[in-house]
FIPAMAR-356815 format. One record per residue (C-alpha): residue in one letter; x, y, z. Coordinates in nm, 3 decimals, padded with zeros to 5 digits. Example, Ala and Ser with C-alpha at 12.3 -4.5 7.8 and 13.67 -1.06 7.14 Angstrom:
BEGIN
{atom 'A', {01.230, -00.450, 00.780}},
{atom 'S', {01.367, -00.106, 00.714}},
//
This chain:
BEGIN
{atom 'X', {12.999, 05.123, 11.430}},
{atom 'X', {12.916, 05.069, 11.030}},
{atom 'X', {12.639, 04.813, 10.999}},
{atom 'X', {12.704, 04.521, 10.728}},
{atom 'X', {12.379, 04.405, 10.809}},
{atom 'X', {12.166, 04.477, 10.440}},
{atom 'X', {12.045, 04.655, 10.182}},
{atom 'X', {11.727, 04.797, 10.191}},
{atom 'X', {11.450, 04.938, 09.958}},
{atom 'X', {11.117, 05.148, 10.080}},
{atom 'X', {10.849, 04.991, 09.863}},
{atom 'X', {10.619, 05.278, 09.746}},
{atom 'X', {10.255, 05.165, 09.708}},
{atom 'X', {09.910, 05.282, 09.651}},
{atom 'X', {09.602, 05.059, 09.755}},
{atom 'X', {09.797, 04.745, 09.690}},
{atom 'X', {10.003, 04.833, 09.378}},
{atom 'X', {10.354, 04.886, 09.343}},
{atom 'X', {10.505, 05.173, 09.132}},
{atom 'X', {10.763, 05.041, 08.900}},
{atom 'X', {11.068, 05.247, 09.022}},
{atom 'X', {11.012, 05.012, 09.366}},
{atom 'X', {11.043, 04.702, 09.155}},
{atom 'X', {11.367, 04.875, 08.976}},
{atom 'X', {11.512, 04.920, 09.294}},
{atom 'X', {11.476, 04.579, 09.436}},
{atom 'X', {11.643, 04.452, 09.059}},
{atom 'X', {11.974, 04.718, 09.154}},
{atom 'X', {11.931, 04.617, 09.535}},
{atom 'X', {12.008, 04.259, 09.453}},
{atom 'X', {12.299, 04.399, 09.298}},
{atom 'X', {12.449, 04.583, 09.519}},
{atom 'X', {12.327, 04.315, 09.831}},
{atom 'X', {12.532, 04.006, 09.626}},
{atom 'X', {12.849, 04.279, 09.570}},
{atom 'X', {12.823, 04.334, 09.995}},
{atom 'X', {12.751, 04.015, 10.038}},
{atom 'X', {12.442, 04.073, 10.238}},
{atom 'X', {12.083, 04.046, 10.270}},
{atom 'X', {11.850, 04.273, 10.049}},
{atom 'X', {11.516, 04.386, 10.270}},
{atom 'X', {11.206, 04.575, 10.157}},
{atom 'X', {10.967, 04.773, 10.385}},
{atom 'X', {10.603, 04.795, 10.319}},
{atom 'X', {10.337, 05.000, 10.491}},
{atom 'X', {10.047, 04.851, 10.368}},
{atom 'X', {09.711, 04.838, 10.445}},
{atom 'X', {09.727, 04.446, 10.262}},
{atom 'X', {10.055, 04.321, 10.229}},
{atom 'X', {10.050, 03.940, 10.100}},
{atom 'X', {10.019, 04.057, 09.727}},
{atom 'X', {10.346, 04.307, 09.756}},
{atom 'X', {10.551, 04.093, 09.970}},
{atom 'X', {10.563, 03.788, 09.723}},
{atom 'X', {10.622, 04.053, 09.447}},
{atom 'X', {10.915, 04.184, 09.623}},
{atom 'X', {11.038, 03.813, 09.701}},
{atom 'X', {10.994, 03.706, 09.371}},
{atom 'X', {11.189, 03.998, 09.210}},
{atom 'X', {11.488, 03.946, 09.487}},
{atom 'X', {11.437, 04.009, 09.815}},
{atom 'X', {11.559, 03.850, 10.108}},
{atom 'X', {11.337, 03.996, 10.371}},
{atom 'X', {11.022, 04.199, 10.394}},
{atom 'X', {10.956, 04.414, 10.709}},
{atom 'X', {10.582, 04.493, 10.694}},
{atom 'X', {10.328, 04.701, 10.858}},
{atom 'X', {09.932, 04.623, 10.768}},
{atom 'X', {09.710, 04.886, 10.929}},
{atom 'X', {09.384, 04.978, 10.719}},
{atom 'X', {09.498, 05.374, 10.726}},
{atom 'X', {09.849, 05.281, 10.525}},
{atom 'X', {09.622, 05.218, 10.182}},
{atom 'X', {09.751, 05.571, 10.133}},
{atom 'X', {10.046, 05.743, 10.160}},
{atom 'X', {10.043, 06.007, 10.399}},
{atom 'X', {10.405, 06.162, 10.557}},
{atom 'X', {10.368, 06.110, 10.930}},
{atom 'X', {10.254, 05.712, 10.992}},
{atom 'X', {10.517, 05.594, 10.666}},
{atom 'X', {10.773, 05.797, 10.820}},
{atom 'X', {10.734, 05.653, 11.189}},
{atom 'X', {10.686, 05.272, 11.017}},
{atom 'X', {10.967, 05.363, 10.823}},
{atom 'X', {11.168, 05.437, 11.089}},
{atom 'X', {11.135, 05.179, 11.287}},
{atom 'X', {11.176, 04.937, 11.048}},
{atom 'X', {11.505, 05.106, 10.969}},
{atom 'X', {11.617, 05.086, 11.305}},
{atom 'X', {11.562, 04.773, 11.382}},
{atom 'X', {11.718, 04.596, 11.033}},
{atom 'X', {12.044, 04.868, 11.082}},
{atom 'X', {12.060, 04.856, 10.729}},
{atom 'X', {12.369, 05.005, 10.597}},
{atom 'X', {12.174, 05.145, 10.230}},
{atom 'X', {11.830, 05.270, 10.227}},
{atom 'X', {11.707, 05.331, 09.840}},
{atom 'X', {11.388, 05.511, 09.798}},
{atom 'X', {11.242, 05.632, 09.469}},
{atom 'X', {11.253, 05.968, 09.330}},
{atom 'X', {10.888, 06.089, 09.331}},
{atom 'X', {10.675, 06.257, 09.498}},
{atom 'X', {10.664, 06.028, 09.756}},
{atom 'X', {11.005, 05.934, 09.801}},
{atom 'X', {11.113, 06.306, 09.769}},
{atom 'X', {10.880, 06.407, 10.041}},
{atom 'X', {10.935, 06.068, 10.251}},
{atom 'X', {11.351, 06.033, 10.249}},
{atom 'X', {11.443, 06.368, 10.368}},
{atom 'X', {11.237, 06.339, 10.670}},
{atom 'X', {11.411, 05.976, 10.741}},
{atom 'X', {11.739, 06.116, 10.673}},
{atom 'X', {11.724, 06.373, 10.929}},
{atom 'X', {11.539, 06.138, 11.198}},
{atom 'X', {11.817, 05.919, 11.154}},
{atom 'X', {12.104, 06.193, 11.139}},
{atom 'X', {12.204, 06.011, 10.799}},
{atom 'X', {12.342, 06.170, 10.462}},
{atom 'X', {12.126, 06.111, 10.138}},
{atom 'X', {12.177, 06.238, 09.757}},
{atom 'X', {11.850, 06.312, 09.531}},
{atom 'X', {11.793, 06.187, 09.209}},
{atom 'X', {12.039, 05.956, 09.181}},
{atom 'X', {12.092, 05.808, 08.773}},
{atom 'X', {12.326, 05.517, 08.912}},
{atom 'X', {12.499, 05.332, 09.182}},
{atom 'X', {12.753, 05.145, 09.212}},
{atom 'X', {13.004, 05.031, 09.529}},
{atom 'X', {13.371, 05.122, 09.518}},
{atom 'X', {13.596, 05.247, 09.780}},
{atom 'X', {13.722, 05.609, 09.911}},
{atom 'X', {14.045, 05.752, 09.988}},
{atom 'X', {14.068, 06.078, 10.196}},
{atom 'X', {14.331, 06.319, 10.055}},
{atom 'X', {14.648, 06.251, 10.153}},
{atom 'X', {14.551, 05.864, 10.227}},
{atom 'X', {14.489, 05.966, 10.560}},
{atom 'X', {14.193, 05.723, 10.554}},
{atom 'X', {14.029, 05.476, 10.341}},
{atom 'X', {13.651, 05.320, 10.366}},
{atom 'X', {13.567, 05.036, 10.182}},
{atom 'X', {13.267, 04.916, 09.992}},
{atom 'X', {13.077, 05.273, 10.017}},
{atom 'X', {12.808, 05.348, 09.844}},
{atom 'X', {12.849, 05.575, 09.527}},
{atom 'X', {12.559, 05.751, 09.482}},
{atom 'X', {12.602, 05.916, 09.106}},
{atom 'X', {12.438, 06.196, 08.980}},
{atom 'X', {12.406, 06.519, 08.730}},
{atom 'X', {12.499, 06.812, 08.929}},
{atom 'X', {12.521, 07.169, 08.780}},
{atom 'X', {12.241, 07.171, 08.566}},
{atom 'X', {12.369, 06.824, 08.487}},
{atom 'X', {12.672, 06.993, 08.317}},
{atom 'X', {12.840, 06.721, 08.512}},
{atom 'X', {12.783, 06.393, 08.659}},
{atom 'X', {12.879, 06.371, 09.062}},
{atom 'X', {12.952, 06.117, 09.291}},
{atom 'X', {12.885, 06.163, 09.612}},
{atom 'X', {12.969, 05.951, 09.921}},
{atom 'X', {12.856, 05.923, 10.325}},
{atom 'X', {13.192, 05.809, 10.433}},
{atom 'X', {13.113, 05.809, 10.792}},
{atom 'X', {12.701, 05.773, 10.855}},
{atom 'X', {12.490, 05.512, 10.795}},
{atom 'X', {12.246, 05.403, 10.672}},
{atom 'X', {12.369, 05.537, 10.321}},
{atom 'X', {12.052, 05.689, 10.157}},
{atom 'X', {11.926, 05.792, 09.807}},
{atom 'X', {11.670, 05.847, 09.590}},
{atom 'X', {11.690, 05.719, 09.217}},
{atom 'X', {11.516, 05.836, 08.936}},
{atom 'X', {11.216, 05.627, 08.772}},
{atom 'X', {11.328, 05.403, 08.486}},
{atom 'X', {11.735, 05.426, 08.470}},
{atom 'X', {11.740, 05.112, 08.680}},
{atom 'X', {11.684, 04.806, 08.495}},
{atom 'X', {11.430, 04.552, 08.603}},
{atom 'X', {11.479, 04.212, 08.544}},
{atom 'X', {11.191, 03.914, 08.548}},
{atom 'X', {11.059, 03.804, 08.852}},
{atom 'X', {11.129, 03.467, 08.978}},
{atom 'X', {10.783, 03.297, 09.177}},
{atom 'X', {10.957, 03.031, 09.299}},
{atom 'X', {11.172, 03.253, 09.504}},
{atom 'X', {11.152, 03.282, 09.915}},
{atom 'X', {11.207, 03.463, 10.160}},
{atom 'X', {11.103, 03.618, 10.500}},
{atom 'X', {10.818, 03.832, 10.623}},
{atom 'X', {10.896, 04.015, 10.939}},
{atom 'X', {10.643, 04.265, 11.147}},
{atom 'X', {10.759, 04.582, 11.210}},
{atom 'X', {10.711, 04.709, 11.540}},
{atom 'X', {10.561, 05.069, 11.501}},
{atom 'X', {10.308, 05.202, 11.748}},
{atom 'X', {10.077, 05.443, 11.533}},
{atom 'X', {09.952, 05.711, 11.690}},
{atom 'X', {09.609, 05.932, 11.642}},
{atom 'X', {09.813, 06.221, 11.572}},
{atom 'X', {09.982, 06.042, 11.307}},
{atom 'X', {09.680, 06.075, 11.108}},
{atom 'X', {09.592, 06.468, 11.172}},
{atom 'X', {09.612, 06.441, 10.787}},
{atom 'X', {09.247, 06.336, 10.720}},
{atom 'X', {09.217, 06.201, 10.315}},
{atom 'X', {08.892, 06.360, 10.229}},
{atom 'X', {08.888, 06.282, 09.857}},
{atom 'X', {09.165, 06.145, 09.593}},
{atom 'X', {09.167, 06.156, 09.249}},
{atom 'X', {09.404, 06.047, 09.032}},
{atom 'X', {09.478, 06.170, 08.685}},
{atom 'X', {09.635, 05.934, 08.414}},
{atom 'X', {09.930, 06.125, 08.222}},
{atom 'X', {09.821, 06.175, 07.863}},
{atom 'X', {10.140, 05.978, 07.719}},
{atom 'X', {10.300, 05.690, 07.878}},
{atom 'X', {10.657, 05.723, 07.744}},
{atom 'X', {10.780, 05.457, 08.008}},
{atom 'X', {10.585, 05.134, 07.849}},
{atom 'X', {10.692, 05.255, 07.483}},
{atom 'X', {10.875, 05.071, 07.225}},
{atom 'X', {10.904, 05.391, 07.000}},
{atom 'X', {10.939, 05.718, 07.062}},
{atom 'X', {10.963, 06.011, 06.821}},
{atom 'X', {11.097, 06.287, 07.027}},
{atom 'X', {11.138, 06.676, 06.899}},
{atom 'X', {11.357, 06.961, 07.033}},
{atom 'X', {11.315, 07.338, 06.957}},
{atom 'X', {11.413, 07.291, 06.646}},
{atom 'X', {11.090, 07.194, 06.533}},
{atom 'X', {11.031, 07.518, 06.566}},
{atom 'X', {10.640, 07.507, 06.669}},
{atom 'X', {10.304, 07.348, 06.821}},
{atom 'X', {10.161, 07.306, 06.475}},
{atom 'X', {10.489, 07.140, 06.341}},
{atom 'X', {10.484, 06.913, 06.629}},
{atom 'X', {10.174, 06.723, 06.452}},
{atom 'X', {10.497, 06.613, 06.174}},
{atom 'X', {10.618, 06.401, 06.489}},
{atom 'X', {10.267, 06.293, 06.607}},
{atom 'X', {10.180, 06.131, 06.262}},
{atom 'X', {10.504, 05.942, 06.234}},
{atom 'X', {10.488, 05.792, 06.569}},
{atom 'X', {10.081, 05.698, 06.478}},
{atom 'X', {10.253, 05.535, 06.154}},
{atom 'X', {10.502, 05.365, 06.321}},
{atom 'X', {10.343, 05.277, 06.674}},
{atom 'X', {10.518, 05.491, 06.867}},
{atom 'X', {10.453, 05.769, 07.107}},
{atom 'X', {10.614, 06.147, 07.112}},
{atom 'X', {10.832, 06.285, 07.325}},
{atom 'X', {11.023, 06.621, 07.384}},
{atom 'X', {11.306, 06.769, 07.473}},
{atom 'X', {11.285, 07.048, 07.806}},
{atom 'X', {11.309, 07.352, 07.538}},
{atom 'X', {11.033, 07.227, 07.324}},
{atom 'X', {10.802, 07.201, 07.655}},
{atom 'X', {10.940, 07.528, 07.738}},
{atom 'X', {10.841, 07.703, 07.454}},
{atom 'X', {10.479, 07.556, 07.443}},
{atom 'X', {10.537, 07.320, 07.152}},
{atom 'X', {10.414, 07.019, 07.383}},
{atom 'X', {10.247, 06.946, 07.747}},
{atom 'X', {10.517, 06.838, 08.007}},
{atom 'X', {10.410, 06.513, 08.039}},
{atom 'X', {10.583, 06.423, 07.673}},
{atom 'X', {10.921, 06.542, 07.853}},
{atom 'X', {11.230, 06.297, 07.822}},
{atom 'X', {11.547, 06.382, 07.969}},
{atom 'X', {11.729, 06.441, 08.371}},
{atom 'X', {11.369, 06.677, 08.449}},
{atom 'X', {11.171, 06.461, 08.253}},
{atom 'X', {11.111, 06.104, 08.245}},
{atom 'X', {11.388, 05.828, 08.181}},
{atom 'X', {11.323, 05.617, 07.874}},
{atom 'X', {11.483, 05.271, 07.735}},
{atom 'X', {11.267, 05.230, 07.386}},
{atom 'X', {11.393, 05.030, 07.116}},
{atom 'X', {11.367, 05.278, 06.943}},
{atom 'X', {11.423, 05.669, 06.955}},
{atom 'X', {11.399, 05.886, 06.718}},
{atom 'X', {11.574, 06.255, 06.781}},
{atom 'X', {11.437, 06.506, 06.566}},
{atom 'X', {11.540, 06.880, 06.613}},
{atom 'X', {11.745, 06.813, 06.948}},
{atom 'X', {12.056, 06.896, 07.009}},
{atom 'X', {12.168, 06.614, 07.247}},
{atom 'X', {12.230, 06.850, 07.587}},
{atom 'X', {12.325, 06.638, 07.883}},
{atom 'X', {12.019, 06.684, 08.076}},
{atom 'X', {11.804, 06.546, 07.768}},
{atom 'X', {12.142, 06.287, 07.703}},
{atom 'X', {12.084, 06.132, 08.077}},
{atom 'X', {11.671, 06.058, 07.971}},
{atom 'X', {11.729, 05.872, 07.681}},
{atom 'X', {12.096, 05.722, 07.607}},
{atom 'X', {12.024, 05.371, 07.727}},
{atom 'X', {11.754, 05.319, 07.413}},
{atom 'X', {11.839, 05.033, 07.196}},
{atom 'X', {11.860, 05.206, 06.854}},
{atom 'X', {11.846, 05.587, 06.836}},
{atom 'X', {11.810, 05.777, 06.514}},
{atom 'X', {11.891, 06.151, 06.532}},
{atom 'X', {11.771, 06.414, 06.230}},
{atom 'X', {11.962, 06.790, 06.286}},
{atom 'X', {12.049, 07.034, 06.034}},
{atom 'X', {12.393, 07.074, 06.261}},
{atom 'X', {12.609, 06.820, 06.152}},
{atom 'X', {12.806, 06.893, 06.479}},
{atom 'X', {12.501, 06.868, 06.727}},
{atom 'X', {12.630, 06.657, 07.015}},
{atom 'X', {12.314, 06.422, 06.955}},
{atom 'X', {12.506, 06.232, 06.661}},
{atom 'X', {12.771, 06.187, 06.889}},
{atom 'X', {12.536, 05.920, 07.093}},
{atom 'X', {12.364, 05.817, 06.793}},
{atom 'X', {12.368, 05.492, 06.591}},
{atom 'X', {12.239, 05.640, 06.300}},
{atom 'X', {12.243, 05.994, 06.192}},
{atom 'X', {12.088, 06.227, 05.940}},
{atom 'X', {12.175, 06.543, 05.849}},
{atom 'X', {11.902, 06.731, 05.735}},
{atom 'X', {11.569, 06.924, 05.792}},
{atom 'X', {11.323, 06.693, 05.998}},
{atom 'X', {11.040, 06.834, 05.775}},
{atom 'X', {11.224, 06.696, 05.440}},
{atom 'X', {11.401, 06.363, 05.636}},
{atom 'X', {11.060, 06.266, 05.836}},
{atom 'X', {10.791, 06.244, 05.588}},
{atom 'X', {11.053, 06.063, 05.340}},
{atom 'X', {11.078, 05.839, 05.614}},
{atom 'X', {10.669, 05.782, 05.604}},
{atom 'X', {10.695, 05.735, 05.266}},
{atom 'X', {10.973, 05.479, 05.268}},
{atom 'X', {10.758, 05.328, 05.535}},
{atom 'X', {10.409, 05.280, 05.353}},
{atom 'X', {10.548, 05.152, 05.065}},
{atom 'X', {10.749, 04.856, 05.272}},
//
């Protein structure tokens, strides 16, 4: 039997705070719940949970299943998996969204296959439509189309579980759009029923520590991104004084990180992280897909490239032909003396 019962998103948390892509889901849930016409859930292993649950309410759920025990401050695979579970099974949810991180991408599988359930990684988008078999021999209705790059995201796929549910995916960080929250919202808070056991925990957390990334491309409202053909580490410092002048922060394309130009953690694009600045500037890249899928959704983006036939002008709103170390510090002088 196909449950119509909700949608429902795994809210990943660390000592009480919500990562964004959690938040992003809930905003696409809501979505997808009103398109079903059903109820959108969260479920929260917590070691608090007041805090989180009137986040999630406020930015659209309908329901939060939630587990408080003082050993779910941290994630850890066995206890969020059986909590998880459980919460799962009892809700019958007919989506399950989880993000794409480290978390989610250890967390999901293990779900999936408890659950006998299909699920697509690193999902860019998703959307509800119907499915045909060939030949019309049968049709589903309001499936979940999980969309993503596929062959070294040469192409974009959709996948679909036709006849399992729940549906499950992971989506990337930042493609999904999240909208304000809304305080005055309600909604339920329902226990989940999961007996943890000691051997739950045979993962003892000794120590954590956490290390900031040097760049947070995510919260930018600039970003001054170069490809290989900036042609080195030292002619990278071009890009970081433009983005000082201008307020922005630098990003990269996968070649540029791969040839040692830059530190991964300046990496935009499908194996980097998904921007929506208001502006981006694309100097020396060449506009491949995989780089395409991090950044297309920015407001305003500016590409410089000698190739006047680079498939970055083709997404572009403006474009200039040209070498980036002519174009960019005419640009910083056009910009001091405004």
């Amino acid at each position: 039997m196909i449950s119509k019962n909700s949608v429902m998103v795994f809210i990943e948390q660390d000592d009480g705070h919500i990562a964004d892509v959690s938040l992003e889901l809930i905003c696409r849930g809501r979505e997808l719940a009103d398109r079903l016409n059903v109820t959108l859930s969260a479920v929260v292993p917590a070691q608090r949970s007041q805090e989180i649950v009137a986040r999630c309410i406020a930015h659209g759920c309908d329901e939060v299943h939630v587990a408080e025990d003082a050993r779910l401050k941290h994630y850890r695979t066995l206890p969020f998996a059986r909590v998880v579970s459980a919460a799962i099974r009892k809700a019958q949810p007919q989506i399950v969204l989880f993000g794409a991180t480290v978390v989610g991408r250890d967390l999901a599988p293990r779900i999936a296959s408890e659950l006998k359930a299909g699920l697509t990684a690193d999902c860019t988008d998703l959307q509800i439509g119907n499915h045909t078999e060939a030949g019309g021999a049968k049709e589903y209705k309001d499936l979940l189309y999980q969309i993503r790059p596929a062959f070294g995201g040469n192409i974009i796929a959709t996948i679909v579980c036709p006849e399992t549910r729940p549906q499950m995916a992971t989506v990337r960080e930042g493609v999904m759009k999240m909208t304000p929250a809304d305080p005055k919202r309600q909604g339920k808070v329902l226990p989940i029923e999961a007996a943890l056991r000691d051997e739950d925990f045979v993962l003892e957390i000794l120590h954590r520590e956490r290390k900031d990334k040097s760049v947070n491309l995510k919260a930018a409202n600039i970003v001054v991104s170069g490809g290989a053909g900036v042609g080195s580490k030292e002619s990278f410092k071009l890009l970081f004084d433009f983005a000082h002048m201008v307020g922005g922060v630098v990003g990269a394309s996968r070649s540029a990180v791969d040839s040692g130009f830059i530190g991964k953690d300046h990496q935009v694009g499908q194996t980097g992280t998904t921007v929506r600045p208001k502006l981006y500037f694309a100097c020396g890249i060449s506009g491949a897909v995989q780089h395409r899928a991090g950044m297309q959704e920015s407001a305003k983006i500016v590409a410089i490239n000698t190739d006047k036939d680079a498939p970055i002008f083709g997404i572009a709103h403006y474009g200039i032909v040209g070498d980036l170390n002519r174009v960019i510090p005419m640009l910083m002088k056009a910009y001091k003396s405004k």
